[in-house]
C-alpha positions in Angstrom: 0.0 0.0 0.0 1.3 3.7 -0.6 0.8 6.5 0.4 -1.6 7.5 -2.9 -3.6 4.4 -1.0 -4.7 5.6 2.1 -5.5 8.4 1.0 -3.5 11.0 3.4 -0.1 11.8 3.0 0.5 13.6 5.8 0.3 10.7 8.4 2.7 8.9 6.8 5.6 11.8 7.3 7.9 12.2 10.2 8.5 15.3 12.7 11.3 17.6 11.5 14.4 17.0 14.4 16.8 20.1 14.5 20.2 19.6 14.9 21.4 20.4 18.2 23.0 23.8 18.2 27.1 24.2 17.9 28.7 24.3 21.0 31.5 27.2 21.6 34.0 25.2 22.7 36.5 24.3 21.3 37.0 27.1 19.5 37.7 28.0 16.1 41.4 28.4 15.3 40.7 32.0 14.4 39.6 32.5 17.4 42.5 31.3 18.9 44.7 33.9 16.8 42.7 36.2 17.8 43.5 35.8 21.6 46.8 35.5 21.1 47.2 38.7 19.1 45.5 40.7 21.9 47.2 39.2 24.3 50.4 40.2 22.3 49.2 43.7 22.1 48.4 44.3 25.3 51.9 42.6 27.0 53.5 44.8 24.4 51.6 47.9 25.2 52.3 47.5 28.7 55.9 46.7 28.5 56.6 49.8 26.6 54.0 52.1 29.1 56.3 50.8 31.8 59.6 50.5 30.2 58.1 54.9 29.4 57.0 55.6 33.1 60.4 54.0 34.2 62.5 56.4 31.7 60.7 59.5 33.1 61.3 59.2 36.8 64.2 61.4 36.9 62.6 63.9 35.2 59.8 63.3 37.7 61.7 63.8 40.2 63.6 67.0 39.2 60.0 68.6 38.5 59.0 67.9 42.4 62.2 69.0 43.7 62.3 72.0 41.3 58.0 72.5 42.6 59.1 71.8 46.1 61.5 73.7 46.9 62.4 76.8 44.6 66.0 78.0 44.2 66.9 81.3 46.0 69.7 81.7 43.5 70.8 81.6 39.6 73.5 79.2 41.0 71.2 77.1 43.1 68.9 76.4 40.1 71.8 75.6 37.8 72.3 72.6 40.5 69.1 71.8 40.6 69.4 71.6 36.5 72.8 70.0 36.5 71.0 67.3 39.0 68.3 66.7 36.6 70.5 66.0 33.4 72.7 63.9 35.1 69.5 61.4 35.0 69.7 61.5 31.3 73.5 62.4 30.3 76.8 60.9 31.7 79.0 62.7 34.0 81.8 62.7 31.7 79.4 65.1 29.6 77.4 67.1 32.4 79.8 67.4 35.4 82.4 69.7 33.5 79.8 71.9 32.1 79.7 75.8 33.5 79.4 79.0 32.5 78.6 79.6 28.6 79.0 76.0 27.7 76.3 74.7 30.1 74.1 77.4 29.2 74.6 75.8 25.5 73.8 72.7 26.1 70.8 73.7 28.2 69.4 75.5 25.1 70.7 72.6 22.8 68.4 70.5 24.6 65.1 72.3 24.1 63.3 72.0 20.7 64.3 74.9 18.3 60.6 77.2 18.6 61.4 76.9 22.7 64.9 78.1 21.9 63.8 81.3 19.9 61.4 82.2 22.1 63.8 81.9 25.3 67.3 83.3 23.2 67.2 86.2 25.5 67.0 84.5 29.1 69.6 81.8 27.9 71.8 84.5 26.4 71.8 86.6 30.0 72.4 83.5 31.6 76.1 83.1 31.8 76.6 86.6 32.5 73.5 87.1 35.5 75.6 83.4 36.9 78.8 85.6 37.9 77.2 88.7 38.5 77.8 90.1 42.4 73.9 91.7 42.8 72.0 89.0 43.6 68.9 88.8 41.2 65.5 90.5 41.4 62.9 88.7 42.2 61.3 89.1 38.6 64.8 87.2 37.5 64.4 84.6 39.5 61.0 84.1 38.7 61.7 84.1 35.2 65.0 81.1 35.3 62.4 79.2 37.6 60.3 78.8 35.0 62.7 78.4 32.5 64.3 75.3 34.6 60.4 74.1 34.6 59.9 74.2 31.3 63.5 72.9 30.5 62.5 70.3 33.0 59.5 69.3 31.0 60.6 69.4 27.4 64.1 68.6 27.0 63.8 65.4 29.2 64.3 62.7 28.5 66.9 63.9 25.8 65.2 63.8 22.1 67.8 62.0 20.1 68.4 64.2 17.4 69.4 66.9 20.4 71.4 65.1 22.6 74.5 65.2 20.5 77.4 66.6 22.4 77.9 69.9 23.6 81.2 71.6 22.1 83.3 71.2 25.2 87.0 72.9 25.8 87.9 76.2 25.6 85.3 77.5 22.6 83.2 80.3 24.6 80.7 82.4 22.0 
């Protein structure tokens, strides 16, 4: 007997069974890539975030000292100055650094707008260093926030301007 014989077709068909739905796990290999590139990206982002933080302590600290307690003299915040390269530059290169010459090197440090706008301070620098009258308290005002700003920009060293100064006996 078919199904033409008993004269409904409909009995003779079964319920549709749905396939059970796909389980997540295990999961896909591009998944897998996936994770791992994240994970990749965020070890490496960190790394470098800490490896950054670590490079700028110095310069941290030199901006609290510097916020701290503020120099009562030219020659005071020149120390504090000297202090804060020597966290960035060799002794060799810093320690026999004074008059014109350090006042060179602080300006070679900065980026070149900084420099123009701060030629005149840096220029009166070497000579308000050996000058008897102590400075007014404009002056000082003015080379605090220069060693601030100094603080801030030129550290850590760029290294297209942490080239040498021109040591010996060369004063301009």
């Amino acid at each position: 007997m078919t199904w033409l014989d008993n004269g409904n077709p409909l009995e003779t068909m079964h319920d549709i069974v749905a396939a059970p739905a796909a389980h997540w796990w295990p999961l896909a290999p591009g998944w897998w890539v996936l994770t791992l590139l994240v994970l990749v990206v965020f070890i490496s982002v960190s790394w470098l975030s800490w490896r950054a933080w670590q490079r700028r302590r110095p310069q941290r600290a030199a901006l609290k000292q510097l916020k701290q307690s503020p120099a009562d003299s030219l020659g005071q915040l020149n120390l504090q100055l000297k202090q804060a390269a020597l966290g960035y530059f060799p002794r060799s290169q810093i320690g026999a650094l004074q008059g014109a010459l350090w006042w060179q090197f602080l300006a070679q440090q900065l980026p070149p707008r900084q420099q123009q706008q701060l030629a005149e301070l840096l220029q009166q620098g070497p000579l308000l260093s050996y000058q008897k009258a102590p400075l007014t308290p404009q002056q000082l005002a003015d080379y605090q926030r220069f060693a601030l700003l100094w603080v801030q920009h030129a550290l850590p060293p760029k290294p297209k301007r942490s080239a040498a100064p021109v040591q010996g006996g060369q004063h301009d």
